[in-house]
N, C-alpha and C positions, 0 to 999 in steps of 0.2 A: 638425837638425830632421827630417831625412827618419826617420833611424832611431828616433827617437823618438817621434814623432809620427804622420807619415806612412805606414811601412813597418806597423809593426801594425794597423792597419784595411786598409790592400791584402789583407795575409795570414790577415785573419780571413775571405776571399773567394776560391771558386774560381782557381786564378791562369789557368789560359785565360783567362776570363772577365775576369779583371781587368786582365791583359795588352791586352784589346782598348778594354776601360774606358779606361784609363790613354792609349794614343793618343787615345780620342776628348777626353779632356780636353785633351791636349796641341795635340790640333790645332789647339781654341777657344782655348786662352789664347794661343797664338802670334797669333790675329789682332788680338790686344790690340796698339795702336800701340804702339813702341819697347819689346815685350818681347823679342824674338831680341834687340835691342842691350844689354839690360838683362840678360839671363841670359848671354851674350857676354863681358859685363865681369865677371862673377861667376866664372865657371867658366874660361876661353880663360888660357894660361900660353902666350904669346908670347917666344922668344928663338928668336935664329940658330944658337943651340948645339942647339936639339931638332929641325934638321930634320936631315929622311934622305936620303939620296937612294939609291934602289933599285930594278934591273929598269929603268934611264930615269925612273923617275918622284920625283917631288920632293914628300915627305913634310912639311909643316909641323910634324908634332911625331909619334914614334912608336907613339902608344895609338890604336887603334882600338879600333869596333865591330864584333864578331864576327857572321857570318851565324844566321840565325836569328831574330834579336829583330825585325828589318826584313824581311820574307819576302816583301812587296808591292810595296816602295817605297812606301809610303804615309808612310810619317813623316821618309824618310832630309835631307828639307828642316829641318827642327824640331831636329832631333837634331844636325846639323852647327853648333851654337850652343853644347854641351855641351863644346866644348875638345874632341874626336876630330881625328885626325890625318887618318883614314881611316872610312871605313863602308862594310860588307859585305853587300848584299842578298843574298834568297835563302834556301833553295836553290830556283833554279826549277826549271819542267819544261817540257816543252812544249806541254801541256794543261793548264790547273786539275783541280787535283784537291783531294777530301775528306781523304784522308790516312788514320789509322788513326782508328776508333773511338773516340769520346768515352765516359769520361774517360781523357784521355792523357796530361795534364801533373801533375806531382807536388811538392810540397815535402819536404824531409826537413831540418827546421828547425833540428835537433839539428846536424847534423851540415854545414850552410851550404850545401846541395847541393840538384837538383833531375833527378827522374827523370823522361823524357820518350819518348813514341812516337810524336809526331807523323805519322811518315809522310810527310814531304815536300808537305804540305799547302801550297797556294799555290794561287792564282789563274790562272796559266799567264805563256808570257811577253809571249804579245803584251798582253793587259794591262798587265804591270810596266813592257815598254817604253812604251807611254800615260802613264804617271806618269814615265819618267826623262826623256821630255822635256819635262815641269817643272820640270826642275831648276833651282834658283838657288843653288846653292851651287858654289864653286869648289874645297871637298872631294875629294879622290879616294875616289871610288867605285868597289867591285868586285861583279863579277856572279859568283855562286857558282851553279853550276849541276848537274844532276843528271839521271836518268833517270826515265820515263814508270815509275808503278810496274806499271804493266798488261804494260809492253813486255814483247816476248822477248828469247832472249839477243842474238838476230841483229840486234834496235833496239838496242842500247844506243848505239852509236858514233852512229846517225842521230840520237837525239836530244838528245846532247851538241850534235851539231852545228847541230843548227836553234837551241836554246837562245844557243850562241854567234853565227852569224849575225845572228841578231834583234839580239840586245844591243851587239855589237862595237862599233857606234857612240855605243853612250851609256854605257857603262862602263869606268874606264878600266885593271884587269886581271881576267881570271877564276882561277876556284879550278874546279876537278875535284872534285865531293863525289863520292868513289869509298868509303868508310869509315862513312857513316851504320849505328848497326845495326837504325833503326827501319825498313825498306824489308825488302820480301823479295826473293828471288834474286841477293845482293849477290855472292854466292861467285865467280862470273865476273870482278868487278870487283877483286878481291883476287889473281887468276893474275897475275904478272909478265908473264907476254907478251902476255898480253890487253891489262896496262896501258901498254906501250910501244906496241902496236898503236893502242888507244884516242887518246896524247898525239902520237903521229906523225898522226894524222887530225885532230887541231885544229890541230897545229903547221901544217899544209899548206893546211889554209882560212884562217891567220892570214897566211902569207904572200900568198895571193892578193888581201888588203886594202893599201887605202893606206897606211894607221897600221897597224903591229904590236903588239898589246896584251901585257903579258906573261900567263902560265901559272904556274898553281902547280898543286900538287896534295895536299889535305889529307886526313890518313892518322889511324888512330886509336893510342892510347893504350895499347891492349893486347899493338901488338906487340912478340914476342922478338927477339932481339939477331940471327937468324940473316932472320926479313924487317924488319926494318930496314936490312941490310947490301942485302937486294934492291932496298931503296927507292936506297939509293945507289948501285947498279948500273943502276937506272933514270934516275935523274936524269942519270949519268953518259953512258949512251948517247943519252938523248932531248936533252940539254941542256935542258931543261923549265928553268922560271924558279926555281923554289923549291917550298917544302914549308910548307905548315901544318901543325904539330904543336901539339897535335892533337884531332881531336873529341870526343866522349863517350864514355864506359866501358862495358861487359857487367860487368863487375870489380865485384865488391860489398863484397867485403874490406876490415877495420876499417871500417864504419859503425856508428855512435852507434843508428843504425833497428833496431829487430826483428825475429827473424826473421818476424813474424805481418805485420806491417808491410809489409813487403819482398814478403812474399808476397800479399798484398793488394793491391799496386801492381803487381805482375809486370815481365812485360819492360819496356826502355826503355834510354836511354844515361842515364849519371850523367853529372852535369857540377856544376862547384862544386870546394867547398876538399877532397873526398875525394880528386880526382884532380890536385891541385895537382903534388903530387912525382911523381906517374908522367909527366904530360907533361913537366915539366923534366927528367928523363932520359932520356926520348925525346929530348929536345932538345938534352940534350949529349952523347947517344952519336952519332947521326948528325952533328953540328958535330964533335967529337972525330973520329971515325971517317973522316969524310971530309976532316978538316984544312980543314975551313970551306971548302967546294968552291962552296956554296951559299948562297942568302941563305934565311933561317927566321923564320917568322912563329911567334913563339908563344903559346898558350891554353891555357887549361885551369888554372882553380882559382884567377886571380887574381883573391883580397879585399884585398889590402894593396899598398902600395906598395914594398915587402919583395920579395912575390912575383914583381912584373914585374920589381922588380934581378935577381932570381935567374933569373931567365928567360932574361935578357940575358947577365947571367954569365953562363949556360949555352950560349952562343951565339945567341941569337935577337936579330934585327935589328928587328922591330917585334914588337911585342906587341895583343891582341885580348882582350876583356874580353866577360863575356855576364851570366853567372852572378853572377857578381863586383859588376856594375853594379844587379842586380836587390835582390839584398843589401844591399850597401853604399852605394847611389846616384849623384846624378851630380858629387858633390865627389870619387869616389877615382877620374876621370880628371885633373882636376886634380893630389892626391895623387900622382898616379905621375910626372906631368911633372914638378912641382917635386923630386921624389926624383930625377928622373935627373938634372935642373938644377944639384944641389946634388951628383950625382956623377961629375959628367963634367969 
């Protein structure tokens, strides 16, 4: 029904706009009595065989929700009824900000993908944390977090660390967006020593909490075989929890778009079924390469239930979905559990 029905009227509309649409609807209907229990039993693929357990934490089924689509915590209540294992708010900051320039988000219909500048657009964190302690879900939630775009280079580490402060109690691991390419002055955040520097200053205000949350750190899609090998030289000396691989594209290469088209939209990260096969070999050179030294969250281009097997083949221990869910709807998390159900 969604695809049929539903998904063409969404797409005959702005999708920022429809994106904010779509939670206010979702918000109403959930206060509809026994609809979270009704869409629960539609969507939720319960078995002992799909959880994970990873980093300490204990996964009910391996699909998540990738950062981004949840930027606020405004819906991450609603959305844990959709059969997710996990949901990723974020990216935050440590002030609200506007993010880049409206119009920033793009469809490219043709080719299942969606190009975006957002800009790390978010509300700040002490707002987000106002909403996670609403929370009624027993969901694992992660806080994905990021840098003030205004900041200099000399904030960067400060504002990882107020972002993680704030949250560390109500989220139960962080992600490092060091990779976004919609933010300017990211070039800092890509030096190797900067980024051992950066994960050694969380790692050290994580251990002065009660509970230790784990660390990941998610990287993009574009990189060579030669910092990739750095990503593994990093994980390896920081002991950092793991790796998301990975976020959106600069890569334009084989799209269905034109070039007028393309050129019309401008900058942005691709995300969707174009970058499907670039993240999965990001995914299995670093699992290959480091003889699975690490646990790997992986993303990027999964529409099918196909794609997250191949993901996993490729070494990733849980999988995240963004794109994929916008497209496809909220039966191909389902889809994917029953696929691994039936291959495990």
């Amino acid at each position: 029904m969604y695809k049929l029905l539903i998904r063409p009227i969404l797409f005959l509309f702005d999708p920022e706009k429809v994106h904010h649409f779509t939670f206010s609807m979702l918000k109403f209907a959930f206060k509809i009595p026994f609809k979270a229990s009704v869409i629960r039993s539609i969507y939720s693929v319960k078995s002992p065989k799909l959880e994970r357990n990873l980093f300490g934490l204990k996964f009910k089924n391996p699909v998540g929700l990738a950062a981004g689509f949840d930027k606020n915590a405004v819906l991450y209540n609603e959305l844990s009824n959709f059969g997710f294992g996990f949901i990723e708010i974020g990216t935050v900051t440590p002030k609200g900000q506007e993010g880049n320039p409206k119009k920033r988000l793009f469809r490219l219909k043709d080719d299942q993908g969606i190009i975006n500048r957002m800009g790390f657009n978010n509300e700040g964190v002490d707002v987000v944390v106002e909403r996670l302690k609403n929370r009624n879900t027993n969901l694992i939630i992660g806080g994905n977090i990021g840098k003030q775009t205004t900041s200099s280079s000399d904030q960067y580490t400060d504002d990882y660390l107020t972002c993680f402060k704030a949250l560390h109690p109500y989220v139960d691991y962080f992600v490092l967006n060091v990779s976004c390419p919609n933010v300017g002055s990211m070039a800092k955040l890509q030096d190797k020593d900067y980024l051992i520097e950066l994960i050694s200053a969380v790692q050290s205000e994580n251990k002065k909490q009660e509970i230790q949350r784990p660390i990941l750190l998610k990287i993009a899609p574009d990189l060579n075989d030669i910092q990739l090998d750095e990503i593994i030289e990093i994980v390896a000396e920081t002991k950092i929890d793991g790796v998301i691989a990975s976020n959106t594209s600069v890569n334009r290469t084989g799209l269905k778009a034109s070039e007028d088209r393309l050129e019309e939209i401008g900058n942005g990260g691709l995300s969707g079924k174009p970058i499907t096969d670039r993240s999965t070999r990001v995914i299995q050179y670093l699992s290959d390469r480091s003889n699975k030294a690490f646990p790997i969250i992986g993303v990027g281009g999964i529409h099918s239930a196909q794609d997250a097997l191949d993901k996993i083949a490729a070494g990733a221990d849980l999988v995240q979905i963004y794109t994929g869910f916008i497209y496809e709807g909220p039966s191909l998390v389902k889809k994917i559990n029953k696929a691994i159900l039936k291959n495990s």
